[in-house]
C-alpha positions in Angstrom: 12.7 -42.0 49.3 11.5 -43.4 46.1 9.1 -40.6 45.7 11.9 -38.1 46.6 13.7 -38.8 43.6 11.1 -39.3 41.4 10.7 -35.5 42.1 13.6 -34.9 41.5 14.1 -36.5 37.7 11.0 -34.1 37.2 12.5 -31.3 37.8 15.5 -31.7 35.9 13.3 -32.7 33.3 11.3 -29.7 33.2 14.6 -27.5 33.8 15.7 -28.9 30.3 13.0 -28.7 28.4 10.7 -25.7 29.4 12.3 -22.3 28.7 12.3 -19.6 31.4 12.4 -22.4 34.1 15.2 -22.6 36.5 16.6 -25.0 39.5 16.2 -22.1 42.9 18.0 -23.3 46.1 18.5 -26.6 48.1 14.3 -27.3 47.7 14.6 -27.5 43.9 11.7 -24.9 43.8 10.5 -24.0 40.1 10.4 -20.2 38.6 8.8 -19.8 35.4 9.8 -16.8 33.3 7.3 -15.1 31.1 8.9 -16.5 28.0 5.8 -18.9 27.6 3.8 -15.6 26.3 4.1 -16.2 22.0 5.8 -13.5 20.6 3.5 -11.1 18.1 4.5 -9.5 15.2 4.7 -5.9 14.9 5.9 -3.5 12.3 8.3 -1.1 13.3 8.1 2.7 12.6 10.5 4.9 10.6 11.3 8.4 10.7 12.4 8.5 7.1 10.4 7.5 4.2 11.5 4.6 1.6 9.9 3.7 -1.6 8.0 0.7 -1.1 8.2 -3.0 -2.2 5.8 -3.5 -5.4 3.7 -6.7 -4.8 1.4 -8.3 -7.1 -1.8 -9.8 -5.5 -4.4 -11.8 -6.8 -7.9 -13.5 -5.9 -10.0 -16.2 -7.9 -13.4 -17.4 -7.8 -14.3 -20.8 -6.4 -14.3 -22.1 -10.3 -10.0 -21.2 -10.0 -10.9 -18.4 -12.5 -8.6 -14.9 -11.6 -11.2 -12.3 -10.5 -9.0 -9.5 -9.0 -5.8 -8.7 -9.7 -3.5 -5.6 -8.5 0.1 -4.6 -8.5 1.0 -1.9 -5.6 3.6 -0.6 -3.2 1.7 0.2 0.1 3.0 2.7 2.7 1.5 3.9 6.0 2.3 7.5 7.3 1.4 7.6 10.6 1.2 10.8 12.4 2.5 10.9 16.1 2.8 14.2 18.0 2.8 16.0 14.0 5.9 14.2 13.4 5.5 11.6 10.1 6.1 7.8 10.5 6.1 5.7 7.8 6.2 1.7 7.3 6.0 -0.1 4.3 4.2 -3.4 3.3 6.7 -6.6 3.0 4.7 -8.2 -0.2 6.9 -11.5 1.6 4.8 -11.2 5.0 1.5 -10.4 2.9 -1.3 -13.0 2.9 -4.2 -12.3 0.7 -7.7 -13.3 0.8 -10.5 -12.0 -0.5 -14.2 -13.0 -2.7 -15.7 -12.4 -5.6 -19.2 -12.0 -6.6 -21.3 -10.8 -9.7 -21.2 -7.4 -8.4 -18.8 -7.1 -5.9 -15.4 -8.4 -4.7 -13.1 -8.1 -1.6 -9.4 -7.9 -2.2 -7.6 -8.0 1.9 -4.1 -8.1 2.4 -2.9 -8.5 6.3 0.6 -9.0 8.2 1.0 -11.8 10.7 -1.2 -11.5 13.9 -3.3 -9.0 11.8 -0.4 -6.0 13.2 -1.0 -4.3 9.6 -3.7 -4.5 7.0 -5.6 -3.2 3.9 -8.7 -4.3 2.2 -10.2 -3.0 -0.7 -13.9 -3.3 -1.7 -15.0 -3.3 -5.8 -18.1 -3.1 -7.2 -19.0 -3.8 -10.4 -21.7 -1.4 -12.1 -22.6 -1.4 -15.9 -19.4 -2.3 -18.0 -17.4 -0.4 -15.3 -15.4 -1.1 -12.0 -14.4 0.5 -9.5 -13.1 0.7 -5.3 -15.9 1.9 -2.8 -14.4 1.3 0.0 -10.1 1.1 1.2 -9.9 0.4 4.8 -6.6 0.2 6.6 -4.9 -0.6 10.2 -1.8 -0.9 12.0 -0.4 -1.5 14.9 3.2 -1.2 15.1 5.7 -1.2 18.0 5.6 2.2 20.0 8.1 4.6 18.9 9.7 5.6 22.0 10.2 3.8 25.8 6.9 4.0 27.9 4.7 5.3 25.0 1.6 2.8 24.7 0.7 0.4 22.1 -1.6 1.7 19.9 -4.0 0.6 16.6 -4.4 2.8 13.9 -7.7 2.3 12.1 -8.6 4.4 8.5 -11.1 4.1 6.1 -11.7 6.0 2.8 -15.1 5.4 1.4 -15.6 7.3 -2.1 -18.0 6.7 -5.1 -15.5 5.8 -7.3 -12.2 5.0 -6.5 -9.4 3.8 -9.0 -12.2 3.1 -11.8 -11.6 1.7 -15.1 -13.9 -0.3 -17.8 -14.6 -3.8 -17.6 -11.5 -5.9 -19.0 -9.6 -2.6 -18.5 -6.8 -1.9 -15.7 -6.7 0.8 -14.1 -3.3 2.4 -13.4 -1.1 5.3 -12.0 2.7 5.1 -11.7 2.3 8.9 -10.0 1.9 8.3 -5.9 -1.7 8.0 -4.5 -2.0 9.9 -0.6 -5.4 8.3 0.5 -6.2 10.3 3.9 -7.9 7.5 5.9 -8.1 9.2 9.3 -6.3 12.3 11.3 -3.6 9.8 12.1 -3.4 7.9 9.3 -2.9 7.7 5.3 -2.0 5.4 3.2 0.3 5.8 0.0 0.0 3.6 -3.0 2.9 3.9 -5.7 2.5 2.5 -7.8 -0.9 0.9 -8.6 -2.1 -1.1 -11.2 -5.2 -3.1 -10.4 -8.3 -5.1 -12.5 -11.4 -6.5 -11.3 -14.1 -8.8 -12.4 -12.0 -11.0 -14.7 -8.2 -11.1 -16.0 -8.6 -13.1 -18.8 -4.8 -15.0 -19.1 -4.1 -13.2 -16.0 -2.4 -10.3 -17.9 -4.0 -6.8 -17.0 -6.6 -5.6 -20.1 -5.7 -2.3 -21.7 -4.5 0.6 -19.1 -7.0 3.4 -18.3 -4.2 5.9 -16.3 -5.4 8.5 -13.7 -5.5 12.2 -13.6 -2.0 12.7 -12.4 -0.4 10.7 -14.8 -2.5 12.1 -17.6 -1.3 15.6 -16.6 2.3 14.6 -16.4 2.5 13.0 -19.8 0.0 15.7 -21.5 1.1 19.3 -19.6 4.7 18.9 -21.2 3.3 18.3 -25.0 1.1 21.0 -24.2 4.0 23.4 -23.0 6.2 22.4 -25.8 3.5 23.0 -28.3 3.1 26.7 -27.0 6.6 27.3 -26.8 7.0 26.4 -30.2 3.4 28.3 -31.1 5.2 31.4 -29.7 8.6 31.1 -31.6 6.3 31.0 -34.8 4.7 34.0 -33.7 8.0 35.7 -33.1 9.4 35.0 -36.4 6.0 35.6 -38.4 6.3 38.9 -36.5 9.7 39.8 -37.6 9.7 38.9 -40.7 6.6 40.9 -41.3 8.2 44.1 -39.9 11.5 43.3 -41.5 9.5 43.2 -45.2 7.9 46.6 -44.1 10.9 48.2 -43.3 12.7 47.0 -46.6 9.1 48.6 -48.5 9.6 51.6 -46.8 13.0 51.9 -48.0 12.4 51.3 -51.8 9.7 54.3 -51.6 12.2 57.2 -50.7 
């Protein structure tokens, strides 16, 4: 009898305190529902695309002293069936790690449970620096009812990416579309970023890329031939005005 009720307290005990578990019947059987499975993170998939969220990440040596620092939005366009989805990095969910070395450093940036990351890869070669290697994966919640759960994995390995001079940033404000695999690309906008020492922590002078470059220098250069040819028009008219008016005088 004793031992009957001692089984009994147990159950209510684990009825109250263990989620999912539930009194069945007169036996005081126990069911356990699958709520005892932790939940993991995943990003969620949009059809529409929304600028995003500009972080500012940084990594130091083992001496405390900044060795990378970068400023970025990050978005990933995954394609599905040749439709476009797109999810952007919460800086507020980001944890960063990374290393530094004399030659090269690691900057990685990752969601909880690892569902999203990117990690870029410096090297440091005569008074420059510059990214060898980005490398990028995701794996977000499927984007319609029975369709699997899937990783997407991307790399982009150039010779020099995003380069700038030592104690220089590099920088473009103009959107960077980084094919990383048939599935995948990655969109940085925009991107700001210094390695191998940020002396005070404030980015050195800016070294801006192509695209910005064009942006700021192909409207100077329009204006200036616009204005080249209204010079030329005038020249030109009143030259044959001054011939006309010569021609005149000699009859």
């Amino acid at each position: 009898m004793q031992g009957g009720r001692t089984s009994g307290w147990h159950l209510l005990f684990l009825a109250a305190f263990i989620p999912g578990a539930h009194l069945l019947g007169n036996d005081k059987s126990i069911s356990a529902a699958s709520s005892f499975g932790a939940h993991v993170y995943r990003p969620v998939l949009n059809p529409s695309e929304v600028l995003p969220l500009i972080g500012t990440y940084t990594v130091k040596t083992p001496e405390g002293q900044l060795c990378i620092k970068a400023t970025l939005g990050a978005q990933y366009i995954v394609i599905i069936k040749k439709k476009s989805w797109f999810f952007n990095l919460d800086p507020a969910k980001v944890m960063v790690s990374g290393s530094c070395h004399r030659e090269s450093a690691i900057l990685s940036l990752a969601l909880p449970d690892h569902s999203a990351s990117l990690q870029f890869t410096f090297k440091k070669e005569n008074n420059a620096f510059y990214v060898t290697k980005l490398t990028a994966s995701v794996s977000p919640q499927p984007v319609c009812s029975g369709c699997a759960t899937k990783t997407y994995l991307g790399l982009v390995s150039r010779d020099k990416l995003f380069a700038a001079s030592s104690g220089r940033s590099f920088s473009c404000k103009s959107a960077n579309v980084l094919l990383t695999s048939s599935e995948m690309r990655i969109k940085l906008v925009p991107l700001q970023m210094q390695a191998f020492g940020v002396p005070g922590g404030r980015y050195g002078d800016v070294e801006e890329c192509l695209a910005d470059f064009n942006k700021r220098i192909i409207p100077i250069i329009l204006w200036g031939v616009a204005v080249g040819l209204l010079l030329i028009a005038v020249v030109t008219f009143l030259l044959v005005k001054e011939n006309r008016t010569r021609g005149y005088e000699r009859l």
